[in-house]
BAFITI-704877 format. One record per residue (C-alpha): residue number from 1; x, y, z; residue in three letters. Coordinates in Angstrom, 2 decimals, decimal comma, padded with zeros to 5 digits, always signed. Example, Ala and Ser with C-alpha at 12.3 -4.5 7.8 and 13.67 -1.06 7.14 Angstrom:
BEGIN
+-----+---------+---------+---------+-----+
:   i :       u :       v :       w :  aa :
+-----+---------+---------+---------+-----+
:   1 : +012,30 : -004,50 : +007,80 : ALA :
:   2 : +013,67 : -001,06 : +007,14 : SER :
+-----+---------+---------+---------+-----+
***
This chain:
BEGIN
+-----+---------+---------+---------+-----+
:   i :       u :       v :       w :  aa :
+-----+---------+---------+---------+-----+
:   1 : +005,37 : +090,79 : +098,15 : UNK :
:   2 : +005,76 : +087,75 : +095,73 : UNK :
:   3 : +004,12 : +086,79 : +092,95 : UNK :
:   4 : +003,83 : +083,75 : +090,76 : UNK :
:   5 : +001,36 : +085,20 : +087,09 : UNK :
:   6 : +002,03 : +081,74 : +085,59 : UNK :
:   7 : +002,16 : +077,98 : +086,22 : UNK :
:   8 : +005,38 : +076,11 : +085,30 : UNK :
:   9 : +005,98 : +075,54 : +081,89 : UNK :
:  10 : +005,43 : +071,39 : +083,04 : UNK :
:  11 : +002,01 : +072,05 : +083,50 : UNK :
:  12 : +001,58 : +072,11 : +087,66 : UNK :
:  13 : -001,90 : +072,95 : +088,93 : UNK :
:  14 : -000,98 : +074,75 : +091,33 : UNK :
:  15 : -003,36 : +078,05 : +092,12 : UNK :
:  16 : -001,86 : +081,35 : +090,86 : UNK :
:  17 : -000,61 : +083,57 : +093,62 : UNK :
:  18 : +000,64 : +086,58 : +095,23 : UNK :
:  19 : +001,80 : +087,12 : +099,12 : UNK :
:  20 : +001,92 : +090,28 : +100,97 : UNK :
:  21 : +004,48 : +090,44 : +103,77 : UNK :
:  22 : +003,41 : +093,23 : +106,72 : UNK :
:  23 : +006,49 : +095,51 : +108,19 : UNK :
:  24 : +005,57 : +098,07 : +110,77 : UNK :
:  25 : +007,39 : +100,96 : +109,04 : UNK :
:  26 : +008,68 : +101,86 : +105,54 : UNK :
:  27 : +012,64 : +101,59 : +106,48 : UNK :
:  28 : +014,55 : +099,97 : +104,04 : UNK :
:  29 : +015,69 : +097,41 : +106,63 : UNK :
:  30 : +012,53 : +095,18 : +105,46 : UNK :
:  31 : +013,45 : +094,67 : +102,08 : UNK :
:  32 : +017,05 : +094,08 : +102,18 : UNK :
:  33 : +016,04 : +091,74 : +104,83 : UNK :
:  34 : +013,26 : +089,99 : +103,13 : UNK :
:  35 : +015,84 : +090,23 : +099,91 : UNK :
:  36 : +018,78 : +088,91 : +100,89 : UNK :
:  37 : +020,71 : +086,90 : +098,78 : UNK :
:  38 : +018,33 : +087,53 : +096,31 : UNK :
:  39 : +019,73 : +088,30 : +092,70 : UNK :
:  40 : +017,60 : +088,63 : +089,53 : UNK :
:  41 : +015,23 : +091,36 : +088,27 : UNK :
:  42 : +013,09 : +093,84 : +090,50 : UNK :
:  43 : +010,01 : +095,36 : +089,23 : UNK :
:  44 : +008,97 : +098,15 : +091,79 : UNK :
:  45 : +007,94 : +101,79 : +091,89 : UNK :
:  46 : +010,22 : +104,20 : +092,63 : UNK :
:  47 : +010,09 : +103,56 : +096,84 : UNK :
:  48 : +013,72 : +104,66 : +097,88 : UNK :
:  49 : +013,79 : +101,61 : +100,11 : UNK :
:  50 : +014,71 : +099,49 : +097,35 : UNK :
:  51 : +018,05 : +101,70 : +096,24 : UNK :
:  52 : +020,31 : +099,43 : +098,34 : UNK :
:  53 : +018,83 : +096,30 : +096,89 : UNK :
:  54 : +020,37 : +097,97 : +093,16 : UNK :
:  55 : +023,69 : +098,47 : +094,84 : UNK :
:  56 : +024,23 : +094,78 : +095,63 : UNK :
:  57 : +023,45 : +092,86 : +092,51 : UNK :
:  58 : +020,02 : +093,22 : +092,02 : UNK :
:  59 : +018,58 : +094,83 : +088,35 : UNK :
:  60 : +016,25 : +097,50 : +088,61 : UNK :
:  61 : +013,35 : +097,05 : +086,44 : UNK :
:  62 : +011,31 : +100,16 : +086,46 : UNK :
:  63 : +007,89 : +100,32 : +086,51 : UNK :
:  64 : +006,72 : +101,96 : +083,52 : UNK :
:  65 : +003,85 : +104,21 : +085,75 : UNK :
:  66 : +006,66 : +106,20 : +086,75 : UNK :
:  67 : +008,67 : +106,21 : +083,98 : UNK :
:  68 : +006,07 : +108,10 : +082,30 : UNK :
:  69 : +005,89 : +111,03 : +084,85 : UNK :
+-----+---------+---------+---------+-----+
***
């Protein structure tokens, strides 16, 4: 999934938006693929396919659903 909440600070038009990307199973194959390279902040729930994601650079921003459980 991506999302954009905002426009860029040099006032674009462009439409707000968010994109859902289908995987036939929950392995976490499809996010390190999707991921790759990728290295910045990840806000997600607690989905154990993200754990390898934290081991290569990326920071784990935890949603704050969970953190209340």
């Amino acid at each position: 999934m991506g999302l954009r909440r905002r426009r860029p600070a040099s006032g674009g038009t462009a439409p707000l938006a968010t994109r859902y990307r289908f995987t036939p199973d929950r392995t976490a194959a499809h996010p390190m693929a999707h991921l790759a390279g990728f290295r910045s902040f990840l806000q997600a729930d607690a989905y154990a396919g993200y754990d390898g994601l934290y081991r290569s650079g990326v920071t784990e921003v935890a949603c704050w659903v969970h953190f209340q459980r």
